[in-house]
Each structure stands twice: as C-alpha cells, then as structure tokens.
N, C-alpha and C positions, 0 to 999 in steps of 0.2 A: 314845423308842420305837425298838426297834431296826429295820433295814432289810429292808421286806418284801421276799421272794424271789418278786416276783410279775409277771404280766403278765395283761391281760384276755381273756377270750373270754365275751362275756356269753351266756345260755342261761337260758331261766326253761319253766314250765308254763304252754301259752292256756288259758286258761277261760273260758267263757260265763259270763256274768252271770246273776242270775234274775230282775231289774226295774231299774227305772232309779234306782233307789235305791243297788244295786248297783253299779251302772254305774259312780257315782261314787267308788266303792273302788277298788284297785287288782287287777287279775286276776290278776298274780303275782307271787311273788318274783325281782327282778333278781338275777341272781348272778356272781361274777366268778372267773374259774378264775384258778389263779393259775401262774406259771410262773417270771421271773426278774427281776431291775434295776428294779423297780418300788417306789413308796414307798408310804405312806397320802396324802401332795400329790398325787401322779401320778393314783393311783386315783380318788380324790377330783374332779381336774380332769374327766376323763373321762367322767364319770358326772353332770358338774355338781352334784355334792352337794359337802360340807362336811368337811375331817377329822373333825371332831368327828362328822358323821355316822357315818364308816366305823369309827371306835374305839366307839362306842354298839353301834351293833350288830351288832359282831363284838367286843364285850368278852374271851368266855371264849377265844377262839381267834388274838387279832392278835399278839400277843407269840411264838409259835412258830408260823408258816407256815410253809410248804413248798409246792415246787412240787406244782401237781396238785390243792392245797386250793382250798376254794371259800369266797367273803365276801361276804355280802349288802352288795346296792348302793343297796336301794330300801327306803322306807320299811314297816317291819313292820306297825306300828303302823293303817295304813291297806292291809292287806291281806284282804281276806274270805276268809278258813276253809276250805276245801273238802274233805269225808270220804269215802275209801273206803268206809264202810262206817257206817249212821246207831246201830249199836248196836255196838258193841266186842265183840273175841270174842277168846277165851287161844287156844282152838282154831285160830283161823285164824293167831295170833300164831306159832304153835309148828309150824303144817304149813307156813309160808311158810320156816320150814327145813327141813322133810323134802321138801319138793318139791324142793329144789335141794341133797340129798345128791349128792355124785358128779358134778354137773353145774356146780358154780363151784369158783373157787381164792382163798385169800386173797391179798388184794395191800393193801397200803397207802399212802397219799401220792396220788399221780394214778390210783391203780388201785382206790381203796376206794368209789367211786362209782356199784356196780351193773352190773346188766345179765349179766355175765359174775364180775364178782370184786367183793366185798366186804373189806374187813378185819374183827375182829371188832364193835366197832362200832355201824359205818355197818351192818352185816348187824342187829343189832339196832332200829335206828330204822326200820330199812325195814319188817322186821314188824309194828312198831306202828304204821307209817303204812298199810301192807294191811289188818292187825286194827281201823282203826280209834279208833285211840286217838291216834296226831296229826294233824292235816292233812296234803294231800297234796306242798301246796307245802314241807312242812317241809325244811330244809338238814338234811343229816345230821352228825351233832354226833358229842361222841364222850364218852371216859370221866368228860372233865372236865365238860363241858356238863350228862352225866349226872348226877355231884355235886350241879350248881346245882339241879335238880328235886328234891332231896331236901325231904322233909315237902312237895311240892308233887304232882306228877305220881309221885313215887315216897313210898311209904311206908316207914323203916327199920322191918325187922324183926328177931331173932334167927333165928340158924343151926336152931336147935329147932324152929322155925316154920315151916320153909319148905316150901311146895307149890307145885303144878303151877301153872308158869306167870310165879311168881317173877321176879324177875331178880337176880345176883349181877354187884360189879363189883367188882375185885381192881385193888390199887394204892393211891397214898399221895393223898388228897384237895389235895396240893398240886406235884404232878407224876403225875400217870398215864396222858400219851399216850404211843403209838407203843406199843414192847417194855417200857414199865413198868407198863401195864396190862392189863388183859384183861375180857370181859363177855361173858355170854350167858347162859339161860333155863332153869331150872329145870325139871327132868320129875319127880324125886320126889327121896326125899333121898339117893339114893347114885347119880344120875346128872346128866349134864346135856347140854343139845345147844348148840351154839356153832359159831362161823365159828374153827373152830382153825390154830394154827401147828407141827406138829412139824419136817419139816424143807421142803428145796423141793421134796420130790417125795413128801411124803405133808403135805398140809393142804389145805382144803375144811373143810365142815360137816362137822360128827362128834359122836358120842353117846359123851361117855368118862364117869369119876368126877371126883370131884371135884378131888381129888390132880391134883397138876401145872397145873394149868388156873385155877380158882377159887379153889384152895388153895394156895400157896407158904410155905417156911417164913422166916421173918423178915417175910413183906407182908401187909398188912392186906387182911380182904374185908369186903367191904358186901352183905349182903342188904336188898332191899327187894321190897316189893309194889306193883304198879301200882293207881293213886289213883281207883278210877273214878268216888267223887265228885267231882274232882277234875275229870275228865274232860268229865261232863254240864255241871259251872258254866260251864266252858270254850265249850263246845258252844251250851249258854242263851244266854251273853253275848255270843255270837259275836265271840268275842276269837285272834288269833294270837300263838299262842306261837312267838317266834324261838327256835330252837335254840340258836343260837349269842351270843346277846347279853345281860347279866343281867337276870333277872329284874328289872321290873318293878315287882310286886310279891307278898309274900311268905305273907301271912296270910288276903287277903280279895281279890275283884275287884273291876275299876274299873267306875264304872255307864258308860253310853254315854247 
C-alpha cells in the first residue's frame, strides 16, 4: 500500500434518529480529511478501527489520495440512510446545477467538497444526493466509484439513447480520476450541463456540446441511466450505499 498523503480532521452529518431502534445505528458517517505524513496504521490507530477497516471501505479510492480527500472512518454498514427527498426527481437533479450557474468554480483535491466549489464529480453526487437518489450522509465519490455502480445504481446505455437526465462519464475504467476524466448530466442529445474546466478564469457550471467535454478523441465515454429500481430496493431495504468502498454486492440485496 503506497503512503497516504494524509492527516485527520474528522467531520460527519448529526441526525436524529426516528426510534430506538434507530438509535442503535449509527447517525453518521465518520470521515477523515486528509492532508499529509499519515499512513492507513496511523489513521487506523486514531479512529481505533482496524487497517483492514480503513482499506474495506475506502477500496475504490485509498491507492491515490491526496491532500484535501476524504475516507470514511466508521462503519458503513451500520449507518441508517437518510434522504433528501422520499421520491427522486431528474428535475431537481439538473436545477441543483442551474441554481449554481455563475455562482461556484471548480476546484479539485481539497476544494471539490461543496458549498462554494465542486470539481466535476463531487458536483454530480451532490445532485443526486439533493434529487434524492443517494443518502445524505453519502462521501462524494468520483469517476471511478462511478464505474463501480454500473449495472447497479447506473444503467449502461448507448450514445443513441440518451435523454434528459442521463449521466455521461468520459475516461479509461481503469484510471479516470483528476484531468483523465470527466462527468456530468445529459439535457438532450447535443448538449450537456457539467461542473467544467476551460481555463482558470472561465470554469463553473456550463451548458456546452458534447465535443471537448464528454467527447474526446482517443477516450472512451460511458453513458448510462440512473437505476431507480435500483433506488427504491435500496430505499425498502434501508441499506447504505458507501461511495467509496466496493460493492458489497452486485446482483441482488442483503435481507436485514
């Protein structure tokens, strides 16, 4: 395991519980920002979990940290679900970028964590945790994480297919963080809206084509659809999906 670039500042969501049943879950996810000279031992001690804990569930994302990323510290597995919104909406998925045209910039690394600046992303998860379609506790994952929901939480579809609401993610299924990938939300088939990069003094959210963005010549893109059967099992089962850690499992859910 190479040496994580990290140090802690732990931060999670309070939640109220809804009965005592509840109670005995956890209210949120522990998270750990990370920063410099820190290893998976270190983290580990800190936290009094386990390496084996912190590689489980930060799978998709422990092999390239960076200062500024975050890694779940507490147990996923026993965390209760909580939704913005009890029925999912494309709509609200797609205005949670049109609200913040002109008014965020993208950053990445320590800066792609909201509030002010997203990367493109983290501006992705965050919509569908607005829309309704992840919990609120979710870690924001990125293109790779994305990958791992495929045939789960995302459906592949062909480029012919795609409608409002979509999600495209551009890059090689076995490296597409940082500047090798790219992602964001389909408005119909000759545009798209995304957390873009052109230079440092024109990127934000933007409504461009496809070309340059989703489309690059030599790099593969992935269209897919959000699963919302996929969604409701989810939802029924009252199961948390970690972002960042693999799947679990792949075909059917676990009973409780």
């Amino acid at each position: 395991m190479k040496k994580l670039i990290c140090a802690i500042a732990a931060s999670a969501l309070l939640l109220t519980p809804m009965n005592d049943a509840d109670a005995k879950r956890y209210k949120t996810i522990r998270v750990h920002t990370v920063q410099s000279n820190d290893t998976v031992t270190s983290i580990a001690k800190k936290y009094n979990i386990t390496p084996a804990n912190v590689k489980k569930w930060n799978a998709l994302v422990l092999d390239a940290t960076y200062p500024g990323d975050r890694l779940v510290t507490s147990n996923p597995n026993k965390t209760k679900p909580i939704y913005k919104r009890s029925v999912p909406s494309k709509d609200v998925m797609v205005q949670w970028f049109y609200d913040r045209m002109g008014k965020t910039r993208y950053q990445s690394y320590a800066g792609r964590w909201g509030k002010d600046t997203w990367d493109c992303s983290s501006a992705v998860y965050a919509a569908m945790i607005e829309a309704g379609y992840l919990p609120k506790q979710t870690v924001l994952g990125d293109t790779t994480t994305m990958f791992a929901q495929e045939n789960r939480l995302f459906i592949p579809i062909k480029k012919k297919d795609v409608r409002y609401g979509d999600i495209f993610v551009l890059g090689s299924k076995v490296n597409s963080r940082g500047a090798l990938g790219h992602t964001g939300v389909i408005l119909n088939k000759n545009q798209i809206i995304h957390m873009g990069y052109k230079t440092a003094y024109d990127n934000g959210i933007m409504i461009t084509g496809y070309q340059g963005f989703a489309e690059k010549p030599g790099v593969p893109t992935y269209y897919y659809r959000i699963n919302e059967d996929f969604v409701k099992k989810i939802k029924a089962k009252d199961v948390f999906e970690n972002s960042l850690g693999k799947p679990v499992f792949k075909y059917k859910l676990p009973s409780r």
